[in-house]
C-alpha positions in Angstrom: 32.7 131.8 82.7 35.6 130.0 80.7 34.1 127.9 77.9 37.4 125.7 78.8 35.0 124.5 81.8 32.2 123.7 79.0 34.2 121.7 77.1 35.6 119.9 80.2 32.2 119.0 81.1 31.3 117.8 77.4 34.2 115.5 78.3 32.9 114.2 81.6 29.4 113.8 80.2 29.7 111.5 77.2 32.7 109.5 79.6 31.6 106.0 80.6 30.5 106.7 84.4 28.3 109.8 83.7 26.4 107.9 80.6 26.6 104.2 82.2 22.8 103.9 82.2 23.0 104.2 78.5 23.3 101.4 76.2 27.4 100.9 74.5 26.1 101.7 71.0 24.4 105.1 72.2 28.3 105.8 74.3 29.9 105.6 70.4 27.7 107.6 68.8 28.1 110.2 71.9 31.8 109.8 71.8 32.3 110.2 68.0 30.1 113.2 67.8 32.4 114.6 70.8 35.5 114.4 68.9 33.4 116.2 65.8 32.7 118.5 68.0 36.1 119.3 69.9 37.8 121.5 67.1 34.3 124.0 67.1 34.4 123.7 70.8 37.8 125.2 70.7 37.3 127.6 68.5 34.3 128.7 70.7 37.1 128.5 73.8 39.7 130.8 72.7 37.0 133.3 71.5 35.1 133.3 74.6 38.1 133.4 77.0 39.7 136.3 75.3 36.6 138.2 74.8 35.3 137.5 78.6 38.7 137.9 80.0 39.3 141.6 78.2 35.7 142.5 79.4 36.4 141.5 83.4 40.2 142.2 83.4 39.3 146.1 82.0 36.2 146.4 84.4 38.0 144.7 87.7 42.0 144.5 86.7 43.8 141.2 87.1 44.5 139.3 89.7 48.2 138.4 91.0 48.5 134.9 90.6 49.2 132.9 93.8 52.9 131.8 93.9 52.2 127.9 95.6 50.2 124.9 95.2 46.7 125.8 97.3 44.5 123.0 98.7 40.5 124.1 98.4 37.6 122.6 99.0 37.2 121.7 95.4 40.5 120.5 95.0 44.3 121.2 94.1 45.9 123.2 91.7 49.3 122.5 90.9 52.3 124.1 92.0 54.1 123.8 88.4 51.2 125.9 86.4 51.1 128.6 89.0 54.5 129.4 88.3 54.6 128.6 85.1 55.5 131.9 83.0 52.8 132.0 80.3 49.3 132.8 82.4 47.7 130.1 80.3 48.8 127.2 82.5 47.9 128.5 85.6 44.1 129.7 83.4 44.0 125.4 82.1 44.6 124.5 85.9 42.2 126.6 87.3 39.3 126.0 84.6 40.2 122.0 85.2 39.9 122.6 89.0 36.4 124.0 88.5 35.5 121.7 85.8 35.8 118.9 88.3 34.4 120.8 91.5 31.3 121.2 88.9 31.4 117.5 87.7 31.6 116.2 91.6 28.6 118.8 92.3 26.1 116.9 90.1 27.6 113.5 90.6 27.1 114.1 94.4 23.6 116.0 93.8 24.0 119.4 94.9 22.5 121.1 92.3 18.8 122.7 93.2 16.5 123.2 91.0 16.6 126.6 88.5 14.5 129.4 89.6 13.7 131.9 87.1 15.1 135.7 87.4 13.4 138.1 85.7 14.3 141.5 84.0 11.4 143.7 84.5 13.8 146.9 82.7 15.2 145.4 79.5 18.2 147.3 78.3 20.5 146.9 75.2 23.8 148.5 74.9 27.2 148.1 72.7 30.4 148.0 74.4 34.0 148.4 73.1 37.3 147.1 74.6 40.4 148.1 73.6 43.6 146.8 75.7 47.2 148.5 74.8 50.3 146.2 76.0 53.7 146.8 75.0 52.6 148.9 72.1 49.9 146.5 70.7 46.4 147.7 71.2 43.8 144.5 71.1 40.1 145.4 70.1 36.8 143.3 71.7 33.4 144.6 70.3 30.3 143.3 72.8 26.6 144.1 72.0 24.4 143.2 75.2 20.9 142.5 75.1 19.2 142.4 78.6 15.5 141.4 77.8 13.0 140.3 80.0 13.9 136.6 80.3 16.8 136.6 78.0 20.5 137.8 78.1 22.3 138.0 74.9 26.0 138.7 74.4 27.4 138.8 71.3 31.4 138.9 71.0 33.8 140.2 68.2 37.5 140.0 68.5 40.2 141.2 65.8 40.6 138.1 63.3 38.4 136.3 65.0 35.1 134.4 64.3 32.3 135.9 66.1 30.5 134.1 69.1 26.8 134.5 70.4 25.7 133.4 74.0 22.3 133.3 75.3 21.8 132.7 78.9 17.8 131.8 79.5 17.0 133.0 82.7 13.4 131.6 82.7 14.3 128.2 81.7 18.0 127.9 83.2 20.0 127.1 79.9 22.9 128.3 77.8 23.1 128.7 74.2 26.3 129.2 72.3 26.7 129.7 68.8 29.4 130.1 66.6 30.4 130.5 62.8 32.5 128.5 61.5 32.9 128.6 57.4 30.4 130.6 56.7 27.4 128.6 59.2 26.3 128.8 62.5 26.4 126.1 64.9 24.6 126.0 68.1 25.1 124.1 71.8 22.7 124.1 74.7 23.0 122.8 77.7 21.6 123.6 81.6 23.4 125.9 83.3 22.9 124.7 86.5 25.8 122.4 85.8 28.1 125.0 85.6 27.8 126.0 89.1 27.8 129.3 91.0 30.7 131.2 90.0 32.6 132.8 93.5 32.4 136.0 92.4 33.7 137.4 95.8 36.6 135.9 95.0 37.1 137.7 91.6 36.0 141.3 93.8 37.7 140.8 97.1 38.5 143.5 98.6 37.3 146.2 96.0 36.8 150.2 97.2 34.7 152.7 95.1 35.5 156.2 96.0 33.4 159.1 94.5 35.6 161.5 92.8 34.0 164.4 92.8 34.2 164.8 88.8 31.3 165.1 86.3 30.8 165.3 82.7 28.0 164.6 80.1 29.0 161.8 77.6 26.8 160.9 74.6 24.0 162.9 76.5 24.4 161.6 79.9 25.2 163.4 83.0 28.0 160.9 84.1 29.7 161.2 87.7 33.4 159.6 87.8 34.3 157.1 90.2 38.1 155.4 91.5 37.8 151.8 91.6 40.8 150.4 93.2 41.9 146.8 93.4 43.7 144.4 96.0 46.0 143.1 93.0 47.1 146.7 92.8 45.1 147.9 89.7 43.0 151.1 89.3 39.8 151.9 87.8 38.2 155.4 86.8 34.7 154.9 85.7 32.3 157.2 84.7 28.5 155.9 85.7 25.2 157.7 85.2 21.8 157.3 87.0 20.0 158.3 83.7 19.1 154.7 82.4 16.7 153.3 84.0 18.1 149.5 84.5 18.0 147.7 87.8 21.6 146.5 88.1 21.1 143.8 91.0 18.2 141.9 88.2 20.8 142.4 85.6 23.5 140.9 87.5 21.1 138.0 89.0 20.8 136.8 85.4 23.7 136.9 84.0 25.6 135.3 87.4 23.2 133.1 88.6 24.0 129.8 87.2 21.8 126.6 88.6 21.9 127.6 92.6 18.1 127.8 92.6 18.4 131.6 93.7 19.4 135.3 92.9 23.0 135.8 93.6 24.1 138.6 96.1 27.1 138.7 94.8 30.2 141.5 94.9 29.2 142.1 90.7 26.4 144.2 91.9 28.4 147.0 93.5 27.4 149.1 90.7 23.8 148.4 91.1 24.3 152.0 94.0 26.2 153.9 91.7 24.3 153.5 87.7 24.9 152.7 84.4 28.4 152.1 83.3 29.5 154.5 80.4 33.2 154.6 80.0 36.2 153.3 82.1 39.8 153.1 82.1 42.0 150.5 84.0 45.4 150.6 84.7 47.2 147.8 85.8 49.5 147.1 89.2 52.6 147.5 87.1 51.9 150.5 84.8 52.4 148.0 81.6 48.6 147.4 80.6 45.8 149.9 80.1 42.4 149.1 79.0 39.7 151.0 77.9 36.0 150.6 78.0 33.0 152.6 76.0 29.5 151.7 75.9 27.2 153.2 73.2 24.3 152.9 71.6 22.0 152.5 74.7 18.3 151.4 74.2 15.7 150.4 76.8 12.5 149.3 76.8 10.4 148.0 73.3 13.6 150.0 71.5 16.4 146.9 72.3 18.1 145.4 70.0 16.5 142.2 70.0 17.9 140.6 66.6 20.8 139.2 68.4 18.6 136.9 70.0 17.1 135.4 67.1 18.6 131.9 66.6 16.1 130.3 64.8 18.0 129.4 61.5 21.0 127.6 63.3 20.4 123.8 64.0 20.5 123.4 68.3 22.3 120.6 69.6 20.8 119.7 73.6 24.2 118.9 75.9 23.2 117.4 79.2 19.6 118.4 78.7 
């Protein structure tokens, strides 16, 4: 999910008609640690949306953009950033869209209360993205840590600062901490006020075909896999049945996001087919290829845990 849509919500939150109940002394001191807080929360932005947007756009390929202005249920983005040539506009439109669908969900009371999802095959792996583009190759280093109640994501980019998330499946919230200058600062809030992500939307129209191929990489007897896309991209990903991970709990924690159930969701078409080990995506014009590794696999009491240690970094509750 784009941090954009955090910080959107950070806005609406300390804004006078979600905090009217409060007194006008408790508004300032809301509103001057908001601006404190914008330049961090930017910094968290970019590094998120680049690091999330390399890791879906190499597992799923891109989607085309839509040409005109679209009324939806949540709301209308406009015409202008669509077909605006750099992808951000139409990515600030679209994360403002659901900012407000989000907003007008809790003002309106839609949210249910979080139900816990539990992991009952914790699993830890590394996993490298590397994206080539008219002859620049962009690196995204991820270590995942899928423990029993916990999800942990930690993000590298070239040059850029590094960025922790923790999604609490027991207790429904969503930690984010980066480094800034040498210290860690932290943000929690509920995730429930994110919203459910549509996910079928980001999968529509996805086929798997079995290739026929098979290999061992790193020790695993992997089985290859074409993935191809209604935007016109193709996948070949090599999956192996060798881990022992339950891909539909996986996938209910790290999508569910305040609904008040497990998501069955278009995510989990992997959850048939295993473990992800490498893949490589090609996109609908031949211009952009991006590759995906995943290494260092541990299960059990062997996962890397240590990433989800955040107990020297000072917590600031959002929302809570």
């Amino acid at each position: 999910m784009k941090i954009r849509i955090l910080v959107l919500l950070i806005a609406g939150l300390l804004s006078s008609n979600l905090l009217s109940a409060q007194n006008v002394g408790k508004r300032i001191e809301n509103r001057a640690k908001h601006r404190a807080e914008s330049k961090v929360n930017r910094e968290v932005d970019k590094t998120v949306d680049k690091a999330l947007d390399n890791v879906f756009d190499g597992l799923f390929g891109k989607k085309k953009k839509k040409k005109k202005t679209e009324e939806t249920k949540e709301g209308t983005v406009p015409e202008d950033a669509r077909d605006h040539e750099d992808s951000e506009a139409y990515e600030d439109a679209e994360a403002q869209r659901r900012a407000q669908a989000a907003i007008a969900g809790m003002m309106g009371g839609e949210a249910e209360d979080w139900e816990p999802v539990k992991n009952d095959f914790p699993i830890s792996f590394d996993m490298s993205i590397s994206t080539e583009k008219k002859g620049k190759t962009t690196t995204t280093d991820v270590e995942y840590t899928f423990d029993t109640w916990v999800l942990g994501m930690k993000m590298k980019q070239e040059n850029e600062e590094e960025m922790l998330m923790l999604l609490d499946n027991e207790k429904g919230t969503m930690t984010t901490v980066v480094e800034k200058d040498g210290k860690r600062q932290g943000y929690r809030m509920n995730r429930g006020m994110f919203g459910t992500p549509d996910m079928d939307e980001v999968m529509e129209d996805v086929k798997i075909t079995p290739t026929g191929n098979t290999k061992m990489i790193d020790g695993y007897f992997c089985r290859e896999y074409l993935i191809e896309s209604e935007a016109g991209t193709t996948t070949n990903a090599w999956l192996t049945k060798e881990v022992q991970a339950d891909m539909n709990q996986l996938y209910s924690g790290f999508i569910s996001a305040g609904k008040g159930k497990k998501q069955d969701n278009s995510m989990m078409i992997y959850q048939n087919y295993g473990v992800l080990i490498e893949a490589t995506t090609v996109d609908e014009d031949r211009q952009e290829t991006s590759h995906i590794k995943v290494s260092n696999i541990k299960t059990g009491d062997q996962i890397n845990r240590g990433i989800l240690d955040v107990s020297d970094v000072e917590i600031m509750g959002i929302g809570n």
